[in-house]
C-alpha positions in Angstrom: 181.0 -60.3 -169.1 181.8 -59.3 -165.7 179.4 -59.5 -163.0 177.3 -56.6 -161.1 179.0 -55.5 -158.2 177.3 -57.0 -155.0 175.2 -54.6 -152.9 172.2 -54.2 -150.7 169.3 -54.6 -152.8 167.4 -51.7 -151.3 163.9 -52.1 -153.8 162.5 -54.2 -151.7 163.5 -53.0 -148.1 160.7 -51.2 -146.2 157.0 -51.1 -146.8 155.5 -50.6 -150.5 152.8 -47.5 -151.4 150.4 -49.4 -153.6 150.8 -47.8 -156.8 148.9 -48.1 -160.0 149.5 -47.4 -164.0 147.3 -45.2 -164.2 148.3 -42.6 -161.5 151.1 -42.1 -163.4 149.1 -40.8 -166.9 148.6 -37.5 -167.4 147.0 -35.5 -170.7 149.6 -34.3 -173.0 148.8 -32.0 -176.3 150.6 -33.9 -179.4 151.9 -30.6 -180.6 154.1 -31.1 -177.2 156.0 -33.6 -178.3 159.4 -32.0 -179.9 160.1 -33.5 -183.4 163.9 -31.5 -183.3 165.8 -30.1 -181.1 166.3 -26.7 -179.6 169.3 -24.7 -181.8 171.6 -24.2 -180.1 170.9 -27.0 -177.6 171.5 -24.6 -174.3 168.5 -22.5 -175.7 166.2 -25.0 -174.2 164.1 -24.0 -171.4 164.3 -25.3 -168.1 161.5 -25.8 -165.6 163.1 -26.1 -162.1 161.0 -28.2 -159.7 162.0 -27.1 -156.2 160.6 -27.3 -152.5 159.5 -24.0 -152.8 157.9 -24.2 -155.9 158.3 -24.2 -159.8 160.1 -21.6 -161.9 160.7 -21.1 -165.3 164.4 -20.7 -166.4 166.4 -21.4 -169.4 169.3 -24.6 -169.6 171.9 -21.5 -169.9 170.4 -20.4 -166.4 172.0 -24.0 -165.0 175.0 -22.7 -163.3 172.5 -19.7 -161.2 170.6 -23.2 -159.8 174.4 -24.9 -159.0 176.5 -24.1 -156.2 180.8 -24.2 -156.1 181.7 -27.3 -155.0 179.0 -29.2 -156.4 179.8 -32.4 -159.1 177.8 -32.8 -162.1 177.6 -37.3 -163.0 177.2 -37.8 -166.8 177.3 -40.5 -168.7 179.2 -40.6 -171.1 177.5 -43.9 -173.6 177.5 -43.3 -177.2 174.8 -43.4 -179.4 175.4 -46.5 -181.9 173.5 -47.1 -185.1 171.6 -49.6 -183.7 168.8 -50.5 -186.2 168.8 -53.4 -188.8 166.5 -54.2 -191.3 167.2 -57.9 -192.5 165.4 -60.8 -193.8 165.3 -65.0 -193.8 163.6 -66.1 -196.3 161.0 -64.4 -197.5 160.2 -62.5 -193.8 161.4 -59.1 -193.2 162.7 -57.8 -190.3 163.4 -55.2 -187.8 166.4 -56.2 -185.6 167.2 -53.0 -182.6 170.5 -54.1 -181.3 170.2 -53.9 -177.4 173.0 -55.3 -175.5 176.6 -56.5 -176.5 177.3 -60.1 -174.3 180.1 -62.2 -174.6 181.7 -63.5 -177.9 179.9 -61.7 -180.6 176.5 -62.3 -179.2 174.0 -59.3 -178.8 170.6 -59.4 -177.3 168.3 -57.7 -179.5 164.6 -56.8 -180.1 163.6 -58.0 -183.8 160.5 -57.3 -185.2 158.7 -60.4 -186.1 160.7 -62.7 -184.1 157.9 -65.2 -184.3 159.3 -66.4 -187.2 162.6 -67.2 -186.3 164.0 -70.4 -184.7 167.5 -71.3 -183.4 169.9 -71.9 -186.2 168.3 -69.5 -188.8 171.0 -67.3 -190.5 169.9 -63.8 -191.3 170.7 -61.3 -194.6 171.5 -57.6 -193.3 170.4 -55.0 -195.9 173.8 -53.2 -196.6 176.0 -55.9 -194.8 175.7 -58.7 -196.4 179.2 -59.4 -194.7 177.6 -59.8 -191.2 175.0 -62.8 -191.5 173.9 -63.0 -188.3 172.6 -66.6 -187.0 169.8 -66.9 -184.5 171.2 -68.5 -181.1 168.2 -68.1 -179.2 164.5 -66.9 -179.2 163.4 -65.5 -175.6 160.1 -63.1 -174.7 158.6 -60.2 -175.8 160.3 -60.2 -179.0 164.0 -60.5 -177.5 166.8 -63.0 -180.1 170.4 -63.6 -179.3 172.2 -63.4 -182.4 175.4 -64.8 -182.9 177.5 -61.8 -185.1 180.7 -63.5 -184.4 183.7 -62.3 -182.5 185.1 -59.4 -185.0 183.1 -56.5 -183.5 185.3 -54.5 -185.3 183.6 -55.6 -189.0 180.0 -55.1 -186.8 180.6 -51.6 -186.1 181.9 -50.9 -189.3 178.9 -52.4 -191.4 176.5 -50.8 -188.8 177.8 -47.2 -189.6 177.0 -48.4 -192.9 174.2 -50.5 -192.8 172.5 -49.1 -189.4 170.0 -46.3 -188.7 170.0 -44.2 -185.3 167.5 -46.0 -183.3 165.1 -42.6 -182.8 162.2 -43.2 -180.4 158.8 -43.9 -182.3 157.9 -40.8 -181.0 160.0 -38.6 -183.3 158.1 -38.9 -186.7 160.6 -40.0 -189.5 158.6 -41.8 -191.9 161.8 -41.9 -194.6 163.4 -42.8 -191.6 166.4 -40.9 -189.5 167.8 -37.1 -191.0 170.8 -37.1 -191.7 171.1 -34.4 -188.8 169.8 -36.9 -186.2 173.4 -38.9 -186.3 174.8 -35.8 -184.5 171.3 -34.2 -183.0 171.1 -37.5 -180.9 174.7 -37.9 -179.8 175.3 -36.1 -176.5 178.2 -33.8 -176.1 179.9 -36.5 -173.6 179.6 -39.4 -176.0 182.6 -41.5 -175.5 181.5 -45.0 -175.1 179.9 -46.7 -177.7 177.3 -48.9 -177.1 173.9 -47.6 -176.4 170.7 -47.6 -178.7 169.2 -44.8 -176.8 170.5 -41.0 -175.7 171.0 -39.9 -172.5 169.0 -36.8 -173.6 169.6 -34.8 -170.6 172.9 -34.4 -171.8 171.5 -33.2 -175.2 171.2 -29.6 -174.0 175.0 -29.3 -172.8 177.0 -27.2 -175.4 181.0 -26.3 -174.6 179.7 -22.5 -173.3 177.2 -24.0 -171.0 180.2 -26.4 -169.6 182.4 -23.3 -169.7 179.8 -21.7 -167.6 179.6 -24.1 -165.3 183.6 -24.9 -164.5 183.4 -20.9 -164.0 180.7 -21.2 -161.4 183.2 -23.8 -159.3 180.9 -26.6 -160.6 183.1 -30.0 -161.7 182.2 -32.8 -163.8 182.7 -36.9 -163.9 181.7 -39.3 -166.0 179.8 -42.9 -165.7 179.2 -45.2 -168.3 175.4 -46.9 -168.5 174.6 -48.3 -172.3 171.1 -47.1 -172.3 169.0 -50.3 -174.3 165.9 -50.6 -176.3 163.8 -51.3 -173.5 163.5 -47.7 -172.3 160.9 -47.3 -175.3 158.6 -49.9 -174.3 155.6 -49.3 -172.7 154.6 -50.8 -168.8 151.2 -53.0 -169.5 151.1 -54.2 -166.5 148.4 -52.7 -164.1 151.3 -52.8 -161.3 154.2 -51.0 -162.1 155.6 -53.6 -159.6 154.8 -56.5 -161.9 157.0 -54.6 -164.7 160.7 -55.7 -165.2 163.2 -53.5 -166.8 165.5 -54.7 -169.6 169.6 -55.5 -167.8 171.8 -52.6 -169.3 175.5 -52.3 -168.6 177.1 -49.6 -166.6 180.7 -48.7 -164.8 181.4 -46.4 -162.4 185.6 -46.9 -162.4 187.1 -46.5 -158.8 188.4 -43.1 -159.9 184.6 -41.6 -160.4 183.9 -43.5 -157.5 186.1 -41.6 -155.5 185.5 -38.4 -156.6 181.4 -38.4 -156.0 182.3 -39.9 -152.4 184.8 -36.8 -152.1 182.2 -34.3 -153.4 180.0 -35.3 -150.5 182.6 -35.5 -147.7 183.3 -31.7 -148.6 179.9 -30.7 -148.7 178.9 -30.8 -151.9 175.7 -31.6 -153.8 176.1 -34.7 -156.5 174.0 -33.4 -159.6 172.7 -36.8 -161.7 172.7 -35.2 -165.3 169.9 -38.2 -166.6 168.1 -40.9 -165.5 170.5 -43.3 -166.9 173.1 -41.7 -164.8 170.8 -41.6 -161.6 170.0 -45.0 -162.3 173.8 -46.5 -161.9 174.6 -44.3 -159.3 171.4 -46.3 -157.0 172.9 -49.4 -158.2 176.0 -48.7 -157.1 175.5 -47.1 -153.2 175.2 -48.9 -150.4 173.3 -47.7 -147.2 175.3 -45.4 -145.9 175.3 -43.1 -149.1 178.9 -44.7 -150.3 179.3 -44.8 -153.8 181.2 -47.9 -154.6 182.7 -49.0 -158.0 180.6 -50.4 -160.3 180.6 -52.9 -163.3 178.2 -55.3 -164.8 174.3 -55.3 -165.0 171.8 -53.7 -163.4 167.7 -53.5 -163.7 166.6 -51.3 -161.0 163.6 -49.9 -161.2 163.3 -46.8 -159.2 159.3 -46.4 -158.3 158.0 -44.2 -155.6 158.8 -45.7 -151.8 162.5 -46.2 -153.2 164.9 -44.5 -150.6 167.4 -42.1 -152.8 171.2 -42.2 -151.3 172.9 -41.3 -154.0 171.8 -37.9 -155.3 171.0 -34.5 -154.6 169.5 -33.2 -157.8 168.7 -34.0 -161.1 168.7 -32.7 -164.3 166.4 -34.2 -167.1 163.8 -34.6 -169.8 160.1 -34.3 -169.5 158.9 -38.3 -170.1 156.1 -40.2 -171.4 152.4 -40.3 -168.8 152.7 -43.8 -167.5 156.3 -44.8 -168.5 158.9 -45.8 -166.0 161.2 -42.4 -166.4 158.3 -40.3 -165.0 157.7 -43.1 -162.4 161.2 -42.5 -161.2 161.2 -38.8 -161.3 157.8 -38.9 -158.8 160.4 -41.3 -156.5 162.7 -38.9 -156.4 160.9 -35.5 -156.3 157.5 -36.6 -155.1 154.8 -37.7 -156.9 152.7 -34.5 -156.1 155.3 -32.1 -157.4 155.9 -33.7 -159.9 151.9 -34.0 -161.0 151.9 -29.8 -160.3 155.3 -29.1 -162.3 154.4 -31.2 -165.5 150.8 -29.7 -165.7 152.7 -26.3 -165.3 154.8 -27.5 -168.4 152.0 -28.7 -170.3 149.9 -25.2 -169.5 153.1 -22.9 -170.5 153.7 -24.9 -173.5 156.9 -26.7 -172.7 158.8 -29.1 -175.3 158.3 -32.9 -174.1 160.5 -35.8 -174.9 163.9 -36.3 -176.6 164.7 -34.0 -178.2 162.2 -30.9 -175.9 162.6 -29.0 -172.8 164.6 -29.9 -169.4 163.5 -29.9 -166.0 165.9 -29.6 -162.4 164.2 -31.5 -159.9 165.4 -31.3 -156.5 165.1 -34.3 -154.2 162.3 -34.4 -152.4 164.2 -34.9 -149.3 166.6 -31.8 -149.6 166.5 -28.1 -149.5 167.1 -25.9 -152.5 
């Protein structure tokens, strides 16, 4: 697999605000937590988080908040069916595909991994064809297993065999609806390859982006496979001390190009996602230079991080004390972003997945 690009490594330039786990929770009502999604998806609301102040809008208010001339970065990943159940022996397992690496090998996070050793081959429910073998063991649950090099027959059996990998925090207890396989696929799937949505991009139906090419407003597309390891929890009591999962990501020359050209003109580079916001920080360099990107990255974007890349950004309300609403303090200030998510929680806003979307402005810029 080819390499990340090599650029300044910004996370650790510049002093550090001390910053604990638990500045980051916040009480949030269970009822909150959206179990579906809006119908249609642009019927969403939309809590816009601004210098000024907050206001309540709806997603099909978007283009009111956008300007001509500014560029909308989406990624465009696609949802695969990512979850396993299998067995060796007489152990079930759980086996959450998480990253594709070089010669049929995938990095995965299996369920009961203790009991696996190097060698072991595994029996897929449904695919009996596939019969994984267990390369390696590493941390926190994580295997490298060996599905050999036709990846053709893998995503075959897994649209058989394989469940979309839903966060725990939509309750399916028979497992996935059958609506989920297109519910969770954003309307600028292309890629396949990720276990998790971009679920900003979840509210975007073709009037919204009809709306939005009226208003002058363009579109480009990145490419970040978004892993298991969004869903897991940070234990540690420093959010410093937490490492993100590697996940894969291009930005082509040609997207490259036409963010640096949105800027040059004037215009205002709109991140639609953390995932997308994410690459594009991996791939800018101090000037504010989007480069071309392909490879690996696990940047952690946590409050003190300097933001180059973006002017706004469009996304999901997130978990208290998770890394996604650690990066949205970073990029619209922590205190702004305490005030707009108790405002969301007091006017009854959808959190999550599949709930509501907030436009947060960076903290640095004007609306």
């Amino acid at each position: 697999m080819t390499q990340p690009s090599t650029l300044p490594d910004r996370r650790d330039a510049g002093p550090k605000p001390e910053l604990r786990a638990e500045d980051f929770d916040f009480a949030l009502p269970e009822a909150l937590i959206a179990q579906s999604p809006a119908r249609p998806r642009d019927a969403a609301r939309l809590l816009v988080a601004a210098p000024e102040g907050v206001r309540d809008a709806g997603v099909l208010e978007l283009p009111d908040w956008l300007r001509p001339g500014d560029l909308m970065v989406v990624n465009d990943t696609r949802v695969i069916p990512a979850r396993l159940r299998a067995g060796r022996g007489e152990a079930r397992l759980e086996i959450m595909l998480n990253r594709a690496e070089a010669g049929g090998i995938w990095h995965a996070l299996v369920r009961n991994a203790k009991k696996l050793r190097p060698g072991d081959i595994l029996s897929i429910e449904g695919a009996p064809e596939l019969a994984p073998r267990v390369v390696e063991r590493q941390e926190g649950g994580a295997v490298l297993l060996d599905f050999g090099p036709d990846q053709g027959l893998l995503a075959a059996a897994l649209e058989r065999a394989g469940e979309i990998p839903l966060p725990p925090y939509i309750a399916r207890p028979e497992g996935p609806r059958p609506e989920d396989r297109e519910d969770y696929q954003p309307i600028f799937a292309r890629q396949p390859g990720a276990v998790a949505a971009p679920t900003a991009s979840l509210h975007f139906t073709p009037r919204l982006l009809a709306a939005l090419a009226a208003r002058g407003v363009a579109q480009v597309s990145l490419t970040l496979h978004v892993g298991a390891g969004t869903f897991l929890p940070i234990r540690a009591e420093n959010p410093r001390e937490h490492r993100l999962h590697a996940e894969w990501g291009e930005i082509t020359e040609a997207a490259a190009a036409a963010i640096n050209g949105t800027r040059a003109k004037g215009g205002r580079i709109v991140a639609i996602g953390t995932t997308a916001l994410r690459l594009l920080e991996s791939a800018v360099d101090e000037k504010g230079v989007i480069h071309p990107f392909r490879g690996l990255t696990d940047i952690f974007l946590l409050p003190g991080h300097v933001f180059r890349s973006a002017d706004l950004l469009l996304t999901n309300f997130h978990l208290p004390k998770s890394s996604l609403f650690m990066l949205v303090s970073a990029f619209a200030g922590t205190a702004r972003m305490r005030d707009a998510y108790a405002h969301a929680v007091a006017q009854g806003y959808r959190f999550y997945s599949y709930g509501d979307a907030s436009l947060l402005f960076r903290e640095d810029t004007a609306p």
